[in-house]
Steps between C-alpha positions, in 0.01 A plus 500: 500500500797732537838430521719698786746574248239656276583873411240758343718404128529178550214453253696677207525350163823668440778471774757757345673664216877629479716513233853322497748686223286581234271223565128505646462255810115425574401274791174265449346250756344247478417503873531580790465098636608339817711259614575300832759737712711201610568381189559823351761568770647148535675443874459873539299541904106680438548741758842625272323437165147651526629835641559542109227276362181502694353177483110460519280207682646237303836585520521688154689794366436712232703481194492635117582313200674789296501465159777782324408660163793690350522681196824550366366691189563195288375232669159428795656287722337322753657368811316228714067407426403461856231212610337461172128366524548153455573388869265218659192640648616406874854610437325878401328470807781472675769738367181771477596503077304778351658532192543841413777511254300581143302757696821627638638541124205676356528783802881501409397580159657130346373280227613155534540470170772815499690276765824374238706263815448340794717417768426240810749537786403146560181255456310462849108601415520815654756578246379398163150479555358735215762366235176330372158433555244268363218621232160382537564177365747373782828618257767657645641820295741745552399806702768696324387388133817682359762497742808273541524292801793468721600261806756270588516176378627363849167657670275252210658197585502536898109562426485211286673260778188609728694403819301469824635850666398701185286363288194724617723839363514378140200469209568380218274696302654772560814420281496182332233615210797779448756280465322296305403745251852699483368801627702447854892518453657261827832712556779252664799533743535419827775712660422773742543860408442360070327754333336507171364754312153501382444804317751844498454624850343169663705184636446255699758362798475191706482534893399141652387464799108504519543239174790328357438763154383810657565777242466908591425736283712818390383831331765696442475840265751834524662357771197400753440161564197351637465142644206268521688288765143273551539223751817548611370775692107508469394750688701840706381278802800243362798739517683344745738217361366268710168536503394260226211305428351167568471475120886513428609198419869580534454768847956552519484537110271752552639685764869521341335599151273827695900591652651494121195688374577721762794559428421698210159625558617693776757698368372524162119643629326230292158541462357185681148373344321240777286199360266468774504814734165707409545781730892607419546319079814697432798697696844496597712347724741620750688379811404677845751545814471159591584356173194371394297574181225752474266609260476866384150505338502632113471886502673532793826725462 
């Protein structure tokens, strides 16, 4: 059955390519999957909410789970592994998980095993879910056989405390063998707006608010930045400051930490990359007359 968001591309492996600097930006998915409306748009009224995000029969919208491949000429970085294929069977069911993400690599023209990092903006399922998956014999590998693993060390303890309002987001399996095994580096501070570099061109900065550790992601090359600003504004839908999620555990975190990013994203003409919006991945941001953030579709002059 169709979904009233559904759009004659919403099918494509490959959700769009730019370049930031002298780097090469590709957008995978492993989607498109849905998700309940209300939660997705927290104390946010329907009638204001699905004007941008049709909901279906069950109360579901549409969303993507981008994954980021850039190629800085020295390094295949890969930002984000989307559902995985290791969810329960009812919990596929429900989230409609069709795990596209290794055919979405082979039409992009990438070999996992090229891939040399990879960076989690945090650990929910939806997140981290092709990190690894399990061989024939029940053992769970790396995805990425050859690529170092980054997340915040804060994000695999709060999954390891499995606390009743979030224990469904995290999976072990998809960090813990990692850890174990070295091949996942836990990167530590606390303070938001920290930032630490991964690689020459990539860093990672700290924006709480949808969890205590939240981290973005910044490409920056010749003097263009790009932004993988995942949760903290999922989808173009989430512009707004206040319209967060049901998810967020911290909601006035969040909304003061969208104002500070903001604050420079604006003026600078970021390039914004969205986690979870299928239809509109990547653009930038400006305010209209009434002061309220807007999204000006990649491509767009």
């Amino acid at each position: 059955m169709s979904h009233p968001a559904e759009q004659p591309n919403t099918h494509d492996l490959v959700r769009g390519r730019t370049t930031a600097g002298d780097f090469e930006l590709t957008i995978c998915s492993d989607g498109p999957y849905f998700l309940d409306g209300g939660a997705m748009f927290g104390v946010v009224p329907k009638p204001m909410w699905q004007k941008r995000a049709p909901a279906d029969e069950q109360n579901r919208i549409l969303l993507g789970a981008n994954t980021v491949i850039v190629r800085t000429g020295k390094q295949t970085v890969a930002i984000e592994t989307g559902l995985g294929n290791k969810l329960p069977p009812k919990l596929k069911e429900i989230y409609g998980a069709s795990e596209r993400l290794p055919h979405s690599l082979d039409a992009a023209g990438v070999r996992r095993e090229e891939v040399d990092i990879v960076i989690n903006s945090h650990l929910h399922f939806d997140h981290c879910g092709w990190n690894t998956i399990r061989d024939e014999s029940g053992k769970i590998e790396p995805f990425f056989p050859n690529a170092r693993y980054f997340a915040h060390r804060g994000e695999v303890e709060h999954g390891h405390l499995q606390l009743d309002r979030d224990r469904i987001s995290y999976i072990s399996d998809n960090y813990d063998p990692l850890v174990a095994s070295g091949q996942m580096t836990l990167l530590d501070g606390d303070r938001p707006g920290e930032v630490r570099e991964i690689v020459p061109g990539i860093s990672c900065e700290i924006f709480p608010g949808h969890t205590a550790h939240l981290m973005a992601i910044h490409i920056d090359s010749a003097g263009q930045r790009a932004t993988y600003i995942s949760d903290l504004i999922p989808t173009s839908a989430h512009l707004d400051p206040t319209w967060v999620m049901g998810y967020d555990l911290f909601p006035l975190t969040c909304i003061e930490q969208r104002k500070r990013f903001y604050a420079r994203a604006v003026p600078e003409k970021w390039l914004v990359l969205f986690t979870h919006d299928h239809h509109h991945p990547m653009g930038t941001i400006r305010m209209n007359e009434k002061g309220k953030p807007e999204l000006r579709p990649a491509g767009l002059p």
